[in-house]
DRENPA-3360 file (N, C-alpha, C; in nm, 2 decimals, always signed):
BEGIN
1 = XXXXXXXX = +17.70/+15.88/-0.57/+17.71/+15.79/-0.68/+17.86/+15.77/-0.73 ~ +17.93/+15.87/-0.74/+18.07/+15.89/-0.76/+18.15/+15.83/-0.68 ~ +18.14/+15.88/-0.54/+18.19/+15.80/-0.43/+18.17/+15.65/-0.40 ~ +18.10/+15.62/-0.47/+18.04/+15.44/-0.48/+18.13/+15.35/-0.57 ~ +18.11/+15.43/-0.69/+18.19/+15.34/-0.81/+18.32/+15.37/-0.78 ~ +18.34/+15.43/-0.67/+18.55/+15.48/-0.66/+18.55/+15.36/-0.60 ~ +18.48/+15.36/-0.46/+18.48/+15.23/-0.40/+18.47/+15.10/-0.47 ~ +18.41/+15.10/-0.52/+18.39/+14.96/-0.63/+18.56/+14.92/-0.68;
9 = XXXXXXXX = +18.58/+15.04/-0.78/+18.70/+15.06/-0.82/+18.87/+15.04/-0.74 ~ +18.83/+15.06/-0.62/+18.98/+15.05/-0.55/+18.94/+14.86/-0.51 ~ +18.84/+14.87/-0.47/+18.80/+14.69/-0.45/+18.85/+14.64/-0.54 ~ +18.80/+14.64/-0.69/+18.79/+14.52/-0.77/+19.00/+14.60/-0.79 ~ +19.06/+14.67/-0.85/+19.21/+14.66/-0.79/+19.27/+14.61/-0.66 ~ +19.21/+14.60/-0.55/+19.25/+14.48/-0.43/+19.25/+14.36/-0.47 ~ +19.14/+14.31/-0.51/+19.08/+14.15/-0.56/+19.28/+14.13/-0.69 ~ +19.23/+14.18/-0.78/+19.32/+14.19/-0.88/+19.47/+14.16/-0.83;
17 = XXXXXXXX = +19.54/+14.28/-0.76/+19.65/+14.23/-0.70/+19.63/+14.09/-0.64 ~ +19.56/+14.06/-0.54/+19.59/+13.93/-0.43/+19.56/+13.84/-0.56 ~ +19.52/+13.83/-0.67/+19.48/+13.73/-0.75/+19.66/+13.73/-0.85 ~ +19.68/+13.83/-0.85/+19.86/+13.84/-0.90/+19.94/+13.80/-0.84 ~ +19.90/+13.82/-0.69/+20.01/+13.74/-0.59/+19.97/+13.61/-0.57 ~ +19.85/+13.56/-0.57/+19.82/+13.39/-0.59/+19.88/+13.33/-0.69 ~ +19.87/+13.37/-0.82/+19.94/+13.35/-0.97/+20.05/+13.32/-1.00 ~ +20.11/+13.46/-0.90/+20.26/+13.46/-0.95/+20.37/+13.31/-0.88;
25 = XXXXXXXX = +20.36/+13.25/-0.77/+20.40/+13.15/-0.78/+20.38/+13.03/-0.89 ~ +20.20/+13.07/-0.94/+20.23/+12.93/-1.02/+20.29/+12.95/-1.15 ~ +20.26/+13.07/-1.20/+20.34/+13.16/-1.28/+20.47/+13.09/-1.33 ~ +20.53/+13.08/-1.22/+20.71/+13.08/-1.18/+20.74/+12.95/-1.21 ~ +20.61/+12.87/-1.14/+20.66/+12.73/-1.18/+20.64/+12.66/-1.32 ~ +20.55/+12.70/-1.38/+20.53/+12.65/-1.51/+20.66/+12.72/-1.62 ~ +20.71/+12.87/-1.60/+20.86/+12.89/-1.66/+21.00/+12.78/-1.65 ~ +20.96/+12.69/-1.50/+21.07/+12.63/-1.51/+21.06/+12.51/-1.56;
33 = XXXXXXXX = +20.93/+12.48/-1.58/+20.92/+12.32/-1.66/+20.98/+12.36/-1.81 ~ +21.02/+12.25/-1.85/+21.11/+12.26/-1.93/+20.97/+12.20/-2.08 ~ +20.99/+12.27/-2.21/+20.88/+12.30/-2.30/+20.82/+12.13/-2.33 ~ +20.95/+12.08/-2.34/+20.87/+11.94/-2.38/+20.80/+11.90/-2.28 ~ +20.81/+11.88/-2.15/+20.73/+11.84/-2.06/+20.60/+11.91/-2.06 ~ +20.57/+12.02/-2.08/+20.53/+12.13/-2.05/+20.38/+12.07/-2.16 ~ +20.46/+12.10/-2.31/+20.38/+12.02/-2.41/+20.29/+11.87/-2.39 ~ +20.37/+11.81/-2.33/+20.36/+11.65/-2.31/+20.24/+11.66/-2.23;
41 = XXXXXXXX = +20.25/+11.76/-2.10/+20.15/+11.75/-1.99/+19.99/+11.78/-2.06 ~ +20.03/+11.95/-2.15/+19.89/+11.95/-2.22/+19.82/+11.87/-2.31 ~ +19.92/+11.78/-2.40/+19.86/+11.66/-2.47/+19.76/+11.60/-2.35 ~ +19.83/+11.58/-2.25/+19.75/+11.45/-2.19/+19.64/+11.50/-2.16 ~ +19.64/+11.60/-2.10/+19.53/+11.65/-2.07/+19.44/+11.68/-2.18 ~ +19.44/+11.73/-2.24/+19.31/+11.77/-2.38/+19.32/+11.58/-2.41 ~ +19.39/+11.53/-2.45/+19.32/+11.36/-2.52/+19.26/+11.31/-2.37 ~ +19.25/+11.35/-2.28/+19.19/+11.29/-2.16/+18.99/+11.38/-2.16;
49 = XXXXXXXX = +19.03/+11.48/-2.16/+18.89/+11.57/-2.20/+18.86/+11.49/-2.31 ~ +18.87/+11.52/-2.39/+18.84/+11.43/-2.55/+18.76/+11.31/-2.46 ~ +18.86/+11.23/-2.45/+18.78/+11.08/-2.44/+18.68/+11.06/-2.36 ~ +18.64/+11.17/-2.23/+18.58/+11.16/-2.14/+18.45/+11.19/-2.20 ~ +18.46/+11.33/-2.32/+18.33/+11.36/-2.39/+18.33/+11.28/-2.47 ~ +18.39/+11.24/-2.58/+18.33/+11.07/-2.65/+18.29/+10.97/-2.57 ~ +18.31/+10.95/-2.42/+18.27/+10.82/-2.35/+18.14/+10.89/-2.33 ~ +18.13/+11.01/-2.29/+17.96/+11.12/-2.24/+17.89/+11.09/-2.35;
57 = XXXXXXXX = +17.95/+11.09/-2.52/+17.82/+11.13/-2.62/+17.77/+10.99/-2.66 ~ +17.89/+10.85/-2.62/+17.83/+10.70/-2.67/+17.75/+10.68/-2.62 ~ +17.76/+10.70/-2.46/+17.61/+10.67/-2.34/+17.57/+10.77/-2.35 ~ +17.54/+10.85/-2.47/+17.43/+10.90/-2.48/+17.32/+10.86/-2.57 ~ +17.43/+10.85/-2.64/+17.35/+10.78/-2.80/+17.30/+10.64/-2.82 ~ +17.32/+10.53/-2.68/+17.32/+10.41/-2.66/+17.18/+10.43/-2.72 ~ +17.14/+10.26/-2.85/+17.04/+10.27/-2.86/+16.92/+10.21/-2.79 ~ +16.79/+10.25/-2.81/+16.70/+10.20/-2.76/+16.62/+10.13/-2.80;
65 = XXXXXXXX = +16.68/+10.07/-2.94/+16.58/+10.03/-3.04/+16.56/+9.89/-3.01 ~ +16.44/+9.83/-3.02/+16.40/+9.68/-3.05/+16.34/+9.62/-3.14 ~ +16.40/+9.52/-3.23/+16.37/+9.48/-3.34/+16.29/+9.32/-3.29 ~ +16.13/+9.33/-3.36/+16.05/+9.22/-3.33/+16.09/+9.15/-3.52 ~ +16.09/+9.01/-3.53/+16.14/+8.92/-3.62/+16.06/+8.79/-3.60 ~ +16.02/+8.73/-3.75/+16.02/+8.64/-3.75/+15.91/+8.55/-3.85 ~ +15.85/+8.48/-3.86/+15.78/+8.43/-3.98/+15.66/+8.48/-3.91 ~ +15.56/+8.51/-4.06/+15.45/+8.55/-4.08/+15.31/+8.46/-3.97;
73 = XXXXXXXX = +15.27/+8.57/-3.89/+15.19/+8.41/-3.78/+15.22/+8.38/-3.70 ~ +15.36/+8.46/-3.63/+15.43/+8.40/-3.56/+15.37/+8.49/-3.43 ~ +15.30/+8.58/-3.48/+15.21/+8.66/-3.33/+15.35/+8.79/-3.33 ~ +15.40/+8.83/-3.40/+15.49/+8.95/-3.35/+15.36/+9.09/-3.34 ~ +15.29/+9.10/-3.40/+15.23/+9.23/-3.42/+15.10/+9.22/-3.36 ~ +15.10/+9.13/-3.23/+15.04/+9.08/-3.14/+15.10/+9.15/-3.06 ~ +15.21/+9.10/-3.06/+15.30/+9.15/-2.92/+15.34/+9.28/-2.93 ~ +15.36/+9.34/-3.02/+15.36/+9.49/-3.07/+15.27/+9.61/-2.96;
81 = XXXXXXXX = +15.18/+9.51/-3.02/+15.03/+9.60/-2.95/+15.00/+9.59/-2.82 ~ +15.07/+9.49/-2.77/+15.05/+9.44/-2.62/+15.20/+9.50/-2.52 ~ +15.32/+9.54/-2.56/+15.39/+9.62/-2.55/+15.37/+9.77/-2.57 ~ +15.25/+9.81/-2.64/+15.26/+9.95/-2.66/+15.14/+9.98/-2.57 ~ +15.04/+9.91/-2.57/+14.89/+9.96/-2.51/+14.83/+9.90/-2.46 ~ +14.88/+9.76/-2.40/+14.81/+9.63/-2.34/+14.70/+9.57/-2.39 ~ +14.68/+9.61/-2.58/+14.57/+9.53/-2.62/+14.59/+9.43/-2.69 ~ +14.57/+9.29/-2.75/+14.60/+9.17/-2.83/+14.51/+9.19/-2.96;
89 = XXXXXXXX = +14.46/+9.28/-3.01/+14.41/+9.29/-3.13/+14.33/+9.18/-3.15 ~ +14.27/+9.13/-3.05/+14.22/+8.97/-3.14/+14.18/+8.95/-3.22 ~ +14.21/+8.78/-3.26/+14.23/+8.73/-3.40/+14.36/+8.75/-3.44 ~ +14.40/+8.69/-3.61/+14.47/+8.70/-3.65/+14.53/+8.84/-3.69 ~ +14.68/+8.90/-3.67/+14.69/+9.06/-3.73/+14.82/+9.00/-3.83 ~ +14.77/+9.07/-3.94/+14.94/+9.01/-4.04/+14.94/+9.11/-4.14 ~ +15.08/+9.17/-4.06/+15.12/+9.31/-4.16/+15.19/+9.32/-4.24 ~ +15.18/+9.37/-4.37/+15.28/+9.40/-4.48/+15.37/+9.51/-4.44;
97 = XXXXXXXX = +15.32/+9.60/-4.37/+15.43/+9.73/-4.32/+15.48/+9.73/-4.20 ~ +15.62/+9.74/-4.14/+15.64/+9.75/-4.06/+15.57/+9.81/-3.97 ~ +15.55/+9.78/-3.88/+15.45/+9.84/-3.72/+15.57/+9.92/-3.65 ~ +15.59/+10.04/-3.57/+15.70/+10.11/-3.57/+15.68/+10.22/-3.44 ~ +15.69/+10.22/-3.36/+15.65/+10.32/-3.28/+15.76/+10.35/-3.16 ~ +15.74/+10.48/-3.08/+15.83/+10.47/-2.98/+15.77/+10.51/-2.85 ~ +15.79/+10.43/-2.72/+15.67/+10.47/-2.65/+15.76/+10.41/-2.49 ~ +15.67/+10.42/-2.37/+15.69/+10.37/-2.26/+15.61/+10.22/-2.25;
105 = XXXXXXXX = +15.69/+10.12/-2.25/+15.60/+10.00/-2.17/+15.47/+10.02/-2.11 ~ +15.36/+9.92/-2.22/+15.21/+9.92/-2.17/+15.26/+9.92/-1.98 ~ +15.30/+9.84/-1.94/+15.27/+9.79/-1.80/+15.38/+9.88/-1.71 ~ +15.48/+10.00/-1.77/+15.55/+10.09/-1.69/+15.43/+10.19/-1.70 ~ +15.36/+10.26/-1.76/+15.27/+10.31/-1.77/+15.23/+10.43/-1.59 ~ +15.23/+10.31/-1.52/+15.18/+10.40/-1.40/+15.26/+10.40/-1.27 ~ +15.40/+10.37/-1.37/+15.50/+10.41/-1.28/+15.54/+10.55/-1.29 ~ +15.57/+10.54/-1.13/+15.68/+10.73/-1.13/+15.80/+10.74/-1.16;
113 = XXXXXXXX = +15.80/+10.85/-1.18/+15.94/+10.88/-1.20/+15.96/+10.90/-1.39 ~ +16.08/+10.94/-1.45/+16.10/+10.95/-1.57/+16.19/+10.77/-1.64 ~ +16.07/+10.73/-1.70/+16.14/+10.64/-1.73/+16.13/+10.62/-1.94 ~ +16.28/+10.59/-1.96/+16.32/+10.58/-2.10/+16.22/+10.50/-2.20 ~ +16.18/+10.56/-2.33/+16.11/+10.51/-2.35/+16.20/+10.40/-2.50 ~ +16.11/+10.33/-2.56/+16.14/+10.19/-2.61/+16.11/+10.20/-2.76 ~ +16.18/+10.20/-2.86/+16.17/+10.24/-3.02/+16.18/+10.07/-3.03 ~ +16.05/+10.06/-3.09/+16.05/+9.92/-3.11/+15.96/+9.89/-3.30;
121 = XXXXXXXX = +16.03/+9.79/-3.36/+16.05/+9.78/-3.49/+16.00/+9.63/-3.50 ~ +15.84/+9.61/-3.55/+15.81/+9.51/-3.63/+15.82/+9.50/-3.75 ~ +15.90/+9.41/-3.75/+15.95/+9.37/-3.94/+15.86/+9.24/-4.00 ~ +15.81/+9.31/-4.06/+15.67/+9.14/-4.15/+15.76/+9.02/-4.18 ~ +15.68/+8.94/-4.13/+15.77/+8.77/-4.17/+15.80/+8.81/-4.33 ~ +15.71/+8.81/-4.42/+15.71/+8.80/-4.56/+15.82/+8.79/-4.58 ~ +15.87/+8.69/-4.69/+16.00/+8.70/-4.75/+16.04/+8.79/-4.81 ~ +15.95/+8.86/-4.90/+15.94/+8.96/-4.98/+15.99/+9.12/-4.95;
129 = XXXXXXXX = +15.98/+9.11/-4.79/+15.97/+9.20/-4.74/+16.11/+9.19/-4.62 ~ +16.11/+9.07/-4.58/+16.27/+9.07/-4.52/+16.38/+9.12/-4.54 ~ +16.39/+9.23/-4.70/+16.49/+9.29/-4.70/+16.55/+9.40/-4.62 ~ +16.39/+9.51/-4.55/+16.37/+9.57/-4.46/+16.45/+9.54/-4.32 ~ +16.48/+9.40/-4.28/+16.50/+9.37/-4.14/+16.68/+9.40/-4.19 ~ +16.77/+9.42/-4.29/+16.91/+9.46/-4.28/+16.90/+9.58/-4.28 ~ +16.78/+9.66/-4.28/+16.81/+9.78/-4.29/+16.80/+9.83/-4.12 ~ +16.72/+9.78/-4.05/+16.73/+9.79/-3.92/+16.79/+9.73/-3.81;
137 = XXXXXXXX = +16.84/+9.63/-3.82/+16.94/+9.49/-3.78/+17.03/+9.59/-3.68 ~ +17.09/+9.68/-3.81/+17.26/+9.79/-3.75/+17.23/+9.86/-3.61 ~ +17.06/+9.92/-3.61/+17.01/+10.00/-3.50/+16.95/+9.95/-3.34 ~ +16.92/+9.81/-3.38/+16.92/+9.74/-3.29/+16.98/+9.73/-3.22 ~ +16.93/+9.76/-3.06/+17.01/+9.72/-2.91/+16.96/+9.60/-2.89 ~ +16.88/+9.52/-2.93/+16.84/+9.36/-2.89/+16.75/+9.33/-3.00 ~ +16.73/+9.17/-3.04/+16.64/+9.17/-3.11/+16.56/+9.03/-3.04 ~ +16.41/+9.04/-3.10/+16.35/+8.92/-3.00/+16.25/+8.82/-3.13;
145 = XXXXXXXX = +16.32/+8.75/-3.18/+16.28/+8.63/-3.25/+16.17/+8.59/-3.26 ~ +16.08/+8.59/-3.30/+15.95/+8.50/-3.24/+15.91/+8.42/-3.28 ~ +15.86/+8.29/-3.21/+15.85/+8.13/-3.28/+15.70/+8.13/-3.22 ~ +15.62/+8.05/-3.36/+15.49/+8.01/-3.29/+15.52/+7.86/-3.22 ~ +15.50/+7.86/-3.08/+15.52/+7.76/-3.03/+15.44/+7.65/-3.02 ~ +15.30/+7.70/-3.07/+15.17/+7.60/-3.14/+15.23/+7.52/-3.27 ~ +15.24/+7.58/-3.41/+15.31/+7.50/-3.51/+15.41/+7.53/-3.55 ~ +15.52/+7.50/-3.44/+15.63/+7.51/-3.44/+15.71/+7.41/-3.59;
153 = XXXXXXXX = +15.67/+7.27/-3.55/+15.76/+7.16/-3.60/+15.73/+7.17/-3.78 ~ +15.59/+7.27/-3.83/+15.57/+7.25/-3.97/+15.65/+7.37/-4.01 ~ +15.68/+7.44/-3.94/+15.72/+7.55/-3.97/+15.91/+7.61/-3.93 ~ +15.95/+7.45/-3.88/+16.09/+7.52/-3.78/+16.21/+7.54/-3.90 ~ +16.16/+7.47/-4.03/+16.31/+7.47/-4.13/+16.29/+7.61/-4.16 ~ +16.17/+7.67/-4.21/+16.15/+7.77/-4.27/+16.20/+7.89/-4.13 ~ +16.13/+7.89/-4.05/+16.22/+8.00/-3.89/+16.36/+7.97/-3.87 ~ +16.38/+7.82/-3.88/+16.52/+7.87/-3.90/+16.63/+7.91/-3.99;
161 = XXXXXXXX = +16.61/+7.88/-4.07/+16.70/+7.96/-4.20/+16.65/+8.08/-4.17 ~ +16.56/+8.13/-4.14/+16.56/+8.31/-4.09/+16.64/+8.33/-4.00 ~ +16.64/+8.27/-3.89/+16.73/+8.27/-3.73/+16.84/+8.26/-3.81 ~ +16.87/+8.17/-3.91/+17.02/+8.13/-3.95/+17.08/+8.33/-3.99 ~ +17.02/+8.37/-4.11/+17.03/+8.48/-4.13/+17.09/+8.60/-4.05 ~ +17.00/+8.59/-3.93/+17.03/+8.70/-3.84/+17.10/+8.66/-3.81 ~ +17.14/+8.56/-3.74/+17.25/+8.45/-3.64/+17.41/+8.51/-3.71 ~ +17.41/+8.49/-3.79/+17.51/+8.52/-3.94/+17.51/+8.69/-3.98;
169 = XXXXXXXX = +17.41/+8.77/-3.95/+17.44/+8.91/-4.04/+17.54/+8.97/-4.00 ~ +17.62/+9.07/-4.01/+17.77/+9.15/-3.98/+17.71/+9.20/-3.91 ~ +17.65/+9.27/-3.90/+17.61/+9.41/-3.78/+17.58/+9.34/-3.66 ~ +17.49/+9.21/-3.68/+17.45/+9.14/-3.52/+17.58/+9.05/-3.44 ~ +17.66/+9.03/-3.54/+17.81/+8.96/-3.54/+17.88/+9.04/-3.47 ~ +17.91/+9.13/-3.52/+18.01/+9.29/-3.45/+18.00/+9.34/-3.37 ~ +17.87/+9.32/-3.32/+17.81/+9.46/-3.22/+17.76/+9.38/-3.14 ~ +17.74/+9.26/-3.17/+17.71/+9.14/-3.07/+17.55/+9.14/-2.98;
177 = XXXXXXXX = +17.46/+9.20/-3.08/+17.35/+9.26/-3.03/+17.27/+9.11/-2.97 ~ +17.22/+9.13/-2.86/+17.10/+9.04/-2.84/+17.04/+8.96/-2.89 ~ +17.01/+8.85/-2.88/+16.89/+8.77/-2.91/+16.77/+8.68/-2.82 ~ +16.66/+8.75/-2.85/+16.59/+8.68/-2.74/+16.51/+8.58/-2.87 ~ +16.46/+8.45/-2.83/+16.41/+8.37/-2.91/+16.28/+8.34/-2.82 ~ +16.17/+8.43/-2.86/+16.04/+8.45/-2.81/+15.96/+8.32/-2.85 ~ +15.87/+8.19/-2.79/+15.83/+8.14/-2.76/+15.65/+8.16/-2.78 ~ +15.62/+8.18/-2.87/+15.50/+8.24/-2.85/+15.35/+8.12/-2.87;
185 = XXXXXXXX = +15.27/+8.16/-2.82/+15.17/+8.11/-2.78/+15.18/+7.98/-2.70 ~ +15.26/+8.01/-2.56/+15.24/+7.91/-2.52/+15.13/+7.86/-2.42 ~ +15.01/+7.97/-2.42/+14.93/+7.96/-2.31/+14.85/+7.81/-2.35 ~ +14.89/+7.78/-2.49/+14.77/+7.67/-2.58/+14.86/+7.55/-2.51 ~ +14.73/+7.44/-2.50/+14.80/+7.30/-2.45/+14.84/+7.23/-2.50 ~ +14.89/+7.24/-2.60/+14.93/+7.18/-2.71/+15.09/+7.24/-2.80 ~ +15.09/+7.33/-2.70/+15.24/+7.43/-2.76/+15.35/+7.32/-2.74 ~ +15.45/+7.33/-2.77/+15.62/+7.31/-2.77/+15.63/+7.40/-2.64;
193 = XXXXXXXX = +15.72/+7.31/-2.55/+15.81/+7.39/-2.45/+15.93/+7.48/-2.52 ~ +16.00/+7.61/-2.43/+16.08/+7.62/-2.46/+16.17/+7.55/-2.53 ~ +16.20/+7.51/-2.43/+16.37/+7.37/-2.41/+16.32/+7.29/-2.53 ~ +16.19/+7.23/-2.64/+16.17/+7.14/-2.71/+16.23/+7.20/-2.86 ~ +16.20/+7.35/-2.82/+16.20/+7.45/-2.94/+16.37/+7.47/-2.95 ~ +16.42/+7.49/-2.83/+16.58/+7.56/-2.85/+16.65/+7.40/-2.88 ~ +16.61/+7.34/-2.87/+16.69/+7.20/-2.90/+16.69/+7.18/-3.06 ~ +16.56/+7.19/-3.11/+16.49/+7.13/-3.25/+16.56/+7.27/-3.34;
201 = XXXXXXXX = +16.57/+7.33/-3.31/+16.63/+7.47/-3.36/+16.73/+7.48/-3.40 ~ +16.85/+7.39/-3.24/+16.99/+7.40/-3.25/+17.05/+7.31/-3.34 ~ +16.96/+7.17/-3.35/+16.97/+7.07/-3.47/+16.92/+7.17/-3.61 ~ +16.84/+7.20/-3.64/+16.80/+7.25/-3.76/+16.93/+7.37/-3.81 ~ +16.97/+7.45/-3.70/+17.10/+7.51/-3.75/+17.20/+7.44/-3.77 ~ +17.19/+7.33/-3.72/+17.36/+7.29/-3.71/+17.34/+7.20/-3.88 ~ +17.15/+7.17/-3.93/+17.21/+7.12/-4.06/+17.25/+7.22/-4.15 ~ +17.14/+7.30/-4.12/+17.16/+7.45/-4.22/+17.33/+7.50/-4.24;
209 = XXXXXXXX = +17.43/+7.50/-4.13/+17.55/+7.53/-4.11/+17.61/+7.41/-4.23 ~ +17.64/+7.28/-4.24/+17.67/+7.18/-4.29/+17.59/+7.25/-4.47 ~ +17.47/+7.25/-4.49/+17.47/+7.23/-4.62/+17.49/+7.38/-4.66 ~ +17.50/+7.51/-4.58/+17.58/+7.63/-4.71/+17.71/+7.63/-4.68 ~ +17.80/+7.56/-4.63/+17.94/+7.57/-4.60/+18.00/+7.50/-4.72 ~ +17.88/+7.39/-4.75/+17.95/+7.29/-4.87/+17.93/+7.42/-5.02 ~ +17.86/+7.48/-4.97/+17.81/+7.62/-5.12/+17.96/+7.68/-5.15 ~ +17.95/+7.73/-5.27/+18.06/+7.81/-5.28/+18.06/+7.97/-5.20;
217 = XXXXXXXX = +18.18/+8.02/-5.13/+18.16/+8.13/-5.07/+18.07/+8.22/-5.17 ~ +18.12/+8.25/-5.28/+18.04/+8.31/-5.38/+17.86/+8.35/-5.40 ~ +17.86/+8.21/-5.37/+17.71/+8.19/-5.35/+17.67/+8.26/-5.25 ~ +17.71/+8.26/-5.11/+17.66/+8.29/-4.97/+17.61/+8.44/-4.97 ~ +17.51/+8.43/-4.91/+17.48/+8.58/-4.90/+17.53/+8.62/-4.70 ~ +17.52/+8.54/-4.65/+17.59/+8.54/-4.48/+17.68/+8.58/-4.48 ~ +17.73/+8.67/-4.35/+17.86/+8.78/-4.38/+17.96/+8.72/-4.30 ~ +17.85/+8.58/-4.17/+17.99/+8.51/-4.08/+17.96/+8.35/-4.08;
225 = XXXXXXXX = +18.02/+8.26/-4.06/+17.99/+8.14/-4.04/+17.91/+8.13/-3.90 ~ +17.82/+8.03/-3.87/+17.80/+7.96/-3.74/+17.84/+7.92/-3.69 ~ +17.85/+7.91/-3.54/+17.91/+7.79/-3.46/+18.08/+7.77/-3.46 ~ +18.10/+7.68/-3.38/+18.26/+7.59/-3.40/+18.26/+7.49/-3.48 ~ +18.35/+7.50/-3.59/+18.36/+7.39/-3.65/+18.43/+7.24/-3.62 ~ +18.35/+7.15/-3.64/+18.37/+6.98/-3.60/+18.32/+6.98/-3.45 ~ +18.18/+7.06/-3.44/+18.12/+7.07/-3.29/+17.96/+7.11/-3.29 ~ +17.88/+7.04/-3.25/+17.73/+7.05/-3.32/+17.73/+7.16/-3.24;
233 = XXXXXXXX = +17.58/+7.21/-3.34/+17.61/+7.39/-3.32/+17.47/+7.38/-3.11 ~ +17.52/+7.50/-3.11/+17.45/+7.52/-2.98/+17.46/+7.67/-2.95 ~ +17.33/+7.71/-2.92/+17.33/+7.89/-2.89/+17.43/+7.94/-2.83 ~ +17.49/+7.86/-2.70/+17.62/+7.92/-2.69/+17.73/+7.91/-2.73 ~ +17.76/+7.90/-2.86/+17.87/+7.91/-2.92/+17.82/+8.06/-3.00 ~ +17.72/+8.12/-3.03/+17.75/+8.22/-3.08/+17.84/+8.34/-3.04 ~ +17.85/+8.45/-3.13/+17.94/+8.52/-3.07/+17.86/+8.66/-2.95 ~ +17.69/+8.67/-3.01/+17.63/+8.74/-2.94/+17.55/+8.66/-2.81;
241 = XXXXXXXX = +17.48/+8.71/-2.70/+17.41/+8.64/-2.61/+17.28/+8.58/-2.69 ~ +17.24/+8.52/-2.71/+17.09/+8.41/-2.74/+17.00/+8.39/-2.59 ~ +16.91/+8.40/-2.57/+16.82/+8.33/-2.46/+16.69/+8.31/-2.51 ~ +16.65/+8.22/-2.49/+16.48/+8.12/-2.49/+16.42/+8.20/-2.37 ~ +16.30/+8.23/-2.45/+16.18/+8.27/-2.35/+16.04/+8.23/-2.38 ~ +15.94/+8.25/-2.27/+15.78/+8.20/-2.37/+15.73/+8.38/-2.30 ~ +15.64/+8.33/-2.39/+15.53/+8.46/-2.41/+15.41/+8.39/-2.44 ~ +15.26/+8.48/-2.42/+15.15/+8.49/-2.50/+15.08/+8.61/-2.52;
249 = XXXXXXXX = +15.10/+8.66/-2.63/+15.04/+8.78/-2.68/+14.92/+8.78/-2.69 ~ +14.87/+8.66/-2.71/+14.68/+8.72/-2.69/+14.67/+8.71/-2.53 ~ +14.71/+8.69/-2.44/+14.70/+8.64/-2.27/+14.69/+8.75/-2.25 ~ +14.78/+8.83/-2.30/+14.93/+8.96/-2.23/+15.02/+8.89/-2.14 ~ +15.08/+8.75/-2.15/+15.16/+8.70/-2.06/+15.28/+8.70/-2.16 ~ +15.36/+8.85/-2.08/+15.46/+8.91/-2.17/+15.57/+8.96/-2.08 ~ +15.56/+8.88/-1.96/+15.66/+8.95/-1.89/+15.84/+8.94/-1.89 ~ +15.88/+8.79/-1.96/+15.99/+8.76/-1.98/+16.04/+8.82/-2.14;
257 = XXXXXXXX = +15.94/+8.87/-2.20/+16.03/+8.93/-2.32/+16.02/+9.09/-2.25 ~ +15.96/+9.13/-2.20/+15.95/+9.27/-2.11/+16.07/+9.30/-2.08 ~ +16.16/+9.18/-1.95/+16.26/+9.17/-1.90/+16.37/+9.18/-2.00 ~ +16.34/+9.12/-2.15/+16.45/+9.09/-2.20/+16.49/+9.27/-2.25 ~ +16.38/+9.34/-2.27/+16.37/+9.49/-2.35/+16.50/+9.56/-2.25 ~ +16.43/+9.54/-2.15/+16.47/+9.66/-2.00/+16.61/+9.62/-2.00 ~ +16.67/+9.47/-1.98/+16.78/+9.48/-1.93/+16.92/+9.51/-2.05 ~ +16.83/+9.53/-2.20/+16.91/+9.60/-2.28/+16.87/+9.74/-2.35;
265 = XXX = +16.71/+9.83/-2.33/+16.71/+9.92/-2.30/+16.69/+10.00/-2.13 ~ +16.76/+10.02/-2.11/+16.78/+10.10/-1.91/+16.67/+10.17/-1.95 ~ +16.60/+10.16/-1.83/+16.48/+10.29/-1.82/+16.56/+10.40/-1.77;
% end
């Protein structure tokens, strides 16, 4: 036993020297750098660590949240249910409380593999209740608008001064979060196309833009203006991406707002 641990002992002093003689050159050379450089070199290094773990903890913290929006009726908490469990609740569903959950895509469901799941946030049309949607607006990685594409035209002043809203809030301005402008119910034969909806929309903002610009700033509750000024407004002039989609939540024909989740939550 004695005779073991001596051996051990003259070893780990072998190891030790050759590890002094590996050393002692670099030893030598770090005495001749001269201190400022010496300093300069370890700055870079630790603010290069730093940044590399701040770049690690943003992609980590990227959000996953999706924010469903839009007037009361407009089928959001339709599509809620048809994103979380592939059911359409039939009939009419119209919530006073946000719907709120965090889950995998009804339709990734029986895929393999580990895939990210989806914190998604119905905010009730109600006016009353819209004050809710700035509280969540900030957390948002995309948000998906939703227009009844059935009675679109009685209803487009009042959806758009909401779109105007978001279109305009700071947080969706700055951070440049997404906007999908969901199309809903267009399985009915009688709906608005897309392209009928993003046109009648882009007119209805561009008057909305014209009559609070003439308001006093005072008055405004919008944190940015719309559009280019002396240039009718058009989705692509905002500062974040906009896209037009259709859906129908009582169908489950939900695959282009699906697309729109994934390609701004990554599974």
């Amino acid at each position: 036993m004695e005779e073991g641990m001596e051996r051990w002992k003259v070893q780990l002093e072998d190891w030790a020297g050759q590890l002094r003689e590996l050393l002692h050159p670099c030893l030598q050379y770090v005495h001749q750098i001269p201190p400022a450089q010496l300093y300069a070199a370890i700055a870079v290094l630790s603010l290069t660590a730093l940044f590399l773990l701040s770049l690690r903890l943003f992609k980590r913290k990227k959000s996953n949240t999706i924010v469903l929006a839009g007037l009361s009726g407009s089928g959001k908490t339709v599509l809620f249910h048809q994103l979380r469990d592939g059911s359409s609740h039939q009939g009419t569903v119209t919530s006073m409380e946000p719907n709120e959950g965090t889950f995998v895509l009804h339709s990734e469901t029986s895929k393999k593999g580990k895939i990210r799941p989806v914190h998604v946030i119905d905010v009730p049309g109600h006016s009353r209740l819209r004050p809710k949607l700035d509280e969540v607006l900030p957390l948002a990685a995309g948000i998906v608008f939703v227009v009844d594409a059935l009675d679109f035209l009685p209803n487009c002043r009042s959806a758009s001064e909401y779109l105007y809203d978001i279109l305009t809030n700071a947080s969706v301005v700055k951070k440049k979060i997404p906007i999908c402008i969901l199309c809903n119910k267009t399985d009915k034969v009688t709906a608005h196309t897309k392209d009928f909806i993003r046109k009648q929309l882009e007119k209805e903002l561009d008057k909305l833009r014209a009559s609070r610009s003439a308001i006093s700033a005072a008055d405004i509750a919008n944190d940015f203006t719309l559009g280019i000024s002396g240039e009718a407004f058009a989705f692509t002039q905002c500062h974040n991406r906009v896209t037009v989609a259709e859906a129908s939540g009582l169908t489950g024909e939900i695959a282009q707002v699906e697309e729109f989740i994934r390609e701004h939550v990554k599974p």
